[in-house]
N, C-alpha and C positions, 0 to 999 in steps of 0.2 A: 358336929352333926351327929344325932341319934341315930337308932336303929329304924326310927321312923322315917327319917329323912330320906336314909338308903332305900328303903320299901318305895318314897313317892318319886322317886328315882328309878327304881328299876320299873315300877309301873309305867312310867313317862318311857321307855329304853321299850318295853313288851308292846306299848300301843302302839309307837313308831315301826318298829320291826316286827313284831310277834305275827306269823298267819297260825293259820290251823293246824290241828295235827297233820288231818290226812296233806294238807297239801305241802308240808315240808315233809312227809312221808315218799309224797309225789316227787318231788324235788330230788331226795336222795337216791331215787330210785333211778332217776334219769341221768345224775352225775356218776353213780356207779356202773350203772350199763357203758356209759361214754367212757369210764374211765378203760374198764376191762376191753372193751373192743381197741382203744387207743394203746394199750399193752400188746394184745393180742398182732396187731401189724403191725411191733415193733419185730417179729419174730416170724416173717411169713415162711420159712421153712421148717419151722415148728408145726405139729398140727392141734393147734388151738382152733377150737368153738366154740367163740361166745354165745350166750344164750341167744336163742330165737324172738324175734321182737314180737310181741302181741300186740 
């Protein structure tokens, strides 16, 4: 297999999965909020503030 082959490969892999920027920008924004808030009440006598939701 060429380097071509891998190219109509990864294209077939980008149409199945691929979205758009903004909405896998969307995406990690909502996994890191999750994440940090799910840290943050690992420690509630800690005083952590995750960020405020907009």
């Amino acid at each position: 297999m060429g380097d071509n082959g891998q190219m109509e490969d990864f294209d077939e892999l980008e149409a199945m999965f691929g979205g758009s920027d903004s909405d896998i920008a969307r995406m990690e924004k909502i996994v890191l909020t999750q994440n940090l808030e799910g840290f943050a009440s690992c420690f509630p006598e800690w005083d952590l503030h995750p960020p405020l939701k907009k």
